[in-house]
N, C-alpha and C positions, 0 to 999 in steps of 0.2 A: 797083458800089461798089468804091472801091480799099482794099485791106486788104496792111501792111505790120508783117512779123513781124519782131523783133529776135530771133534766137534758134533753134536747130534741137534745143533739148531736150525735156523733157517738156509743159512747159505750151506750148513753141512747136509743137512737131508737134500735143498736143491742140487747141489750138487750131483750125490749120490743117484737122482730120480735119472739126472740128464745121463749121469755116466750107466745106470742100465739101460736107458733107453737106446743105448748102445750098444747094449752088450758087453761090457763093464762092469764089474759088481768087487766096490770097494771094500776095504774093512774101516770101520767107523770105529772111533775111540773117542765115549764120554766120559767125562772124569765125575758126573754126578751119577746115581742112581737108576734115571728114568728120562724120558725125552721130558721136555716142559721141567723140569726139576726146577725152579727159579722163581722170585715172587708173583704172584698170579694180580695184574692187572686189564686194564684195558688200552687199545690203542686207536686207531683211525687210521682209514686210507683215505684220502679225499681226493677228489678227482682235479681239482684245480693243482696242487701240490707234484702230480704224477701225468703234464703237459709235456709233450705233444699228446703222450698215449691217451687214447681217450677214456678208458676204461680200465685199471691196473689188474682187476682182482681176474676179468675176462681174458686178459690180457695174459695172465700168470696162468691161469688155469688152461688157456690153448697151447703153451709153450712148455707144461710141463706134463700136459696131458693127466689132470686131476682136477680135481670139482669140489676145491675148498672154501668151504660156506663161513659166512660173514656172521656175527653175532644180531644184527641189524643193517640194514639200510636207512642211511642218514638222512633224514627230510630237513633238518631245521639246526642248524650252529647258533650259540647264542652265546653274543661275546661280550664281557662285562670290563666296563673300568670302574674307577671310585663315580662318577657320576653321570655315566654314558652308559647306553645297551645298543644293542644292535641288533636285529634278528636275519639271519639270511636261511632261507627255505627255497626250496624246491625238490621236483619227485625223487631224483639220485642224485645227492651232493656226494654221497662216496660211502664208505662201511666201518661200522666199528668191529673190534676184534677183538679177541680174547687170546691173551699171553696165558703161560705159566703150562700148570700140570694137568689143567682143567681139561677132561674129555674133549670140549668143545676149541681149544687153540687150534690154533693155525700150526703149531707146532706137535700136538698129538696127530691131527688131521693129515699132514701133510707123514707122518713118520708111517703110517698106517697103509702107506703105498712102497714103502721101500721095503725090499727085499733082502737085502745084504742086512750078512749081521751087524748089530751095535754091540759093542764092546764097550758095555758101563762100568763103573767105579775105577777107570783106566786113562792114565795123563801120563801116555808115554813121552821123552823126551824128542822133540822132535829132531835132533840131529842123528837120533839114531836110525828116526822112521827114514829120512834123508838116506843113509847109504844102503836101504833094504829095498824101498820102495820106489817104481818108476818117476811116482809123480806125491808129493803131500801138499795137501791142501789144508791151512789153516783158515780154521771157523771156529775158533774160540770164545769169539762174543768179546774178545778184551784187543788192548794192541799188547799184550807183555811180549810176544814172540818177536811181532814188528820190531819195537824197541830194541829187543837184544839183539836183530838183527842189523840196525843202525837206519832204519829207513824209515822213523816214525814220525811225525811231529806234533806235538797237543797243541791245540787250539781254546779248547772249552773244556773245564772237570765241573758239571752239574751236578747238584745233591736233589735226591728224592725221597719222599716221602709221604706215604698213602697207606688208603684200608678200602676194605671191603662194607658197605654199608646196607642196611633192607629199609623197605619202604617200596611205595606205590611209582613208578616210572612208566614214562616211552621210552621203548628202547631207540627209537628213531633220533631222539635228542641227545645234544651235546651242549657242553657251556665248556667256554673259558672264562678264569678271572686272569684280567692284569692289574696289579694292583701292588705299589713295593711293601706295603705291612701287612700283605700274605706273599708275593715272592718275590722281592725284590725286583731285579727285573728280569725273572721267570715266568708263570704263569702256573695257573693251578686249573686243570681240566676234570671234567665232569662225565662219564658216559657209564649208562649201564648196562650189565651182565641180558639181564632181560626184565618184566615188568617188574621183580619184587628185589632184585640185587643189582650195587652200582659202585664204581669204584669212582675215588677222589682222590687227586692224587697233586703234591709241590714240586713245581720243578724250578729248582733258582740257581744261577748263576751270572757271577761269581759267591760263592758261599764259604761257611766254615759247619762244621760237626755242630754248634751251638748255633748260629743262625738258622740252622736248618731245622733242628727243637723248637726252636723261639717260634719260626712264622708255621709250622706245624699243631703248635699250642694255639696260635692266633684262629688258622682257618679251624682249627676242631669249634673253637670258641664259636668264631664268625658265622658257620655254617650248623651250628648246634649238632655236631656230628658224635653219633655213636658207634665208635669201628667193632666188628665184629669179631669176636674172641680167636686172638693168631693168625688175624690178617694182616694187620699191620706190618708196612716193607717199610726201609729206609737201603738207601745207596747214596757212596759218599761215592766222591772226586771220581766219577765217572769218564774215564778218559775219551773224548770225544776229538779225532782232528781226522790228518792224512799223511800217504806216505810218500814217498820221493819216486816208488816203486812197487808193484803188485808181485814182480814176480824177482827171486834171487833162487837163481837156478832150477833145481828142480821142484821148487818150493814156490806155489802160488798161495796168495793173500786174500783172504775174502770177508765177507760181510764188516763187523768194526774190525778187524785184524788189515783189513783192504782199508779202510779206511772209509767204508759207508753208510756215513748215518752222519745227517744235515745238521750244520750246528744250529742254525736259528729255532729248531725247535724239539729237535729230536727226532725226524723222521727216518725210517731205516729199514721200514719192513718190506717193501717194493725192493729199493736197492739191493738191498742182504740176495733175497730170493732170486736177481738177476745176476748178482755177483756169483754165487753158486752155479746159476746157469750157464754164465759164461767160462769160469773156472773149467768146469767138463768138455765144455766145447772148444777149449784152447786143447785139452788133451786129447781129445778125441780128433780132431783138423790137424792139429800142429799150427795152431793161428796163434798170432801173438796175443799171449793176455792183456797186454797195459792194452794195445790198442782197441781189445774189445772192450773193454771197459773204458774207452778216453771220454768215454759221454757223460760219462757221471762230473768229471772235473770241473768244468764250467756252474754245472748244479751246486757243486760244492763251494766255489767261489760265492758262486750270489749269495750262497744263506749263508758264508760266513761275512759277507759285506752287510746284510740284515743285521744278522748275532752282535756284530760291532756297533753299530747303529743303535741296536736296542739295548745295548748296557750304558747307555748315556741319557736315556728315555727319565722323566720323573712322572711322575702321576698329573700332572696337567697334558703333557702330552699323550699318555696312555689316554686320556678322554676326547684330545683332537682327533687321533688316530680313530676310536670307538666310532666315533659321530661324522668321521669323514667314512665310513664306512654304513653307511645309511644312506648316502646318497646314490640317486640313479645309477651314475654312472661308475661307483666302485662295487656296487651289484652286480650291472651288464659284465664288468671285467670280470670278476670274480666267479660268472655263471658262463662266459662264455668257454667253448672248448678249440680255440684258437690262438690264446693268449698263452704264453708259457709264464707263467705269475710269477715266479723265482727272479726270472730275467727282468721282467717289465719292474719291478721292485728294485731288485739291485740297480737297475738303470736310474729312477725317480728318486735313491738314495745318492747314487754319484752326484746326478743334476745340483741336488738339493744345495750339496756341500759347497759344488762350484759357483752356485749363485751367492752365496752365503760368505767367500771368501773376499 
């Protein structure tokens, strides 16, 4: 069986792990240089986020039969508005990560087990890989294929922009700012590399190319930050949504080309790497892909019933929300691993509205 990968990211290397574990061994085609080729940030898995499972990173590493290690293990979230803090701690709230080119990604780590060749600085068209290959798998990281395909829809285009900074850290710690005169109603996240590097990073939506400058100049200001010479990323109109379909014919869809990565906040690195997994396993069974993946649908609903929710937020609510988040009982929720928090949210935002009308 011919199996051709667009893509050397997450869902394309899981991919490619699942289809040798088969016996299977794709040809991969990256159209940058190097795996990780891409702005080098940080990210997070949190365990409340990736409910029912209880454990994602354990959870990935039994399934793909690999042992990719976390930049830290998260003890302490500390979440900021204009005049509210929060601290939520405990021993494994979840991991931080490390993107890009860096030895240590998830994305070096995880490429380091694949066997098949990558085939870099190559962006074959993929209708052509269509009439050669049994099966193509798109994992581009973008939806342009979806799109041209007709099965796409945006939801959210987020702007970012971040650097690499030094100085004294725990790597255990994370912050969020919400705050709209640093990201409108985005957020701006804090997690670092390990004690002496940390990255900071805006994430706003809805934005323009000059909003994105403006509250970029703000937090450098706000934070007294000094980026380290040719870290600094920016990403404009990030196309974030979903499509009508995963699979058109012999062409299955995966990680943001599938459609997964959460709007409410950006999350995508659990999905991605399951979308890969299942992608293989539809070819390898002959099981249907939409239906292996229908579980993510619902998850994608909630956060985007959130995403809508928080783009009408103003900074007096960003400080009820911070401070309703202090109390007992949205701790207990938020530590418990029973609670699917996507769900219980989207629910407490529908209530909200219907009591409200």
């Amino acid at each position: 069986m011919r199996v051709a990968i667009l893509g050397a990211g997450f869902a394309g290397l899981a991919c490619a792990r699942h289809l040798e574990q088969n016996g299977i061994y794709p040809d991969i085609f990256e159209k940058r240089h190097r795996v990780g080729e891409r702005f080098p940030n940080m990210e997070a898995v949190m365990h409340l986020m990736h409910r029912p499972i209880e454990d994602a990173l354990v959870y990935i590493n039994k399934l793909l039969e690999v042992n990719l290690q976390p930049a830290a293990v998260v003890h302490t979230v500390k979440v900021h508005s204009p005049n509210q803090q929060a601290v939520i701690s405990g021993q494994n709230l979840g991991y931080s990560t490390i993107r890009g080119h860096d030895d240590r990604s998830w994305e070096r780590q995880l490429a380091s087990y694949i066997e098949s060749d990558i085939i870099f600085n190559s962006s074959p068209d993929y209708r052509e890989l269509e009439k050669k290959y049994d099966w193509v798998v798109i994992a581009t990281g973008d939806s342009a294929i979806s799109r041209d395909l007709g099965v796409w829809t945006t939801d959210i285009e987020p702007f970012l922009r971040g650097c690499i900074i030094k100085g004294n850290f725990d790597p255990g710690v994370i912050e969020l700012w919400f705050d709209q005169s640093l990201s409108k109603q985005g957020y701006v996240y804090f997690a670092p590399y390990d004690h002496h590097e940390a990255c900071i990073s805006v994430a706003a939506a809805p934005c323009s190319p000059d909003e994105i400058d403006e509250l970029w100049a703000a937090a450098l200001d706000r934070f007294k930050i000094k980026p380290q010479p040719g870290s600094e990323f920016k990403v404009e109109e990030y196309k974030i949504g979903r499509v009508s379909t995963r699979q058109v014919g012999n062409i299955l869809l995966s990680g943001n080309a599938g459609g997964f990565i959460e709007p409410m906040m950006g999350f995508g690195q659990i999905p991605s790497l399951l979308s890969g997994f299942y992608a293989a396993e539809a070819i390898v069974t002959g099981a249907d892909y939409d239906l292996l993946t229908d579980w993510f649908n619902k998850r994608y609903e909630d956060s985007l019933t959130l995403r809508h929710y928080m783009q009408h937020l103003d900074n007096q609510a960003f400080d009820r929300i911070v401070l309703a988040l202090k109390n007992r009982m949205s701790q207990t929720i938020m530590k418990s691993s029973h609670i699917t928090l996507l769900s219980f949210l989207a629910k407490a935002v529908a209530l909200r509205k219907m009591v409200s009308r």
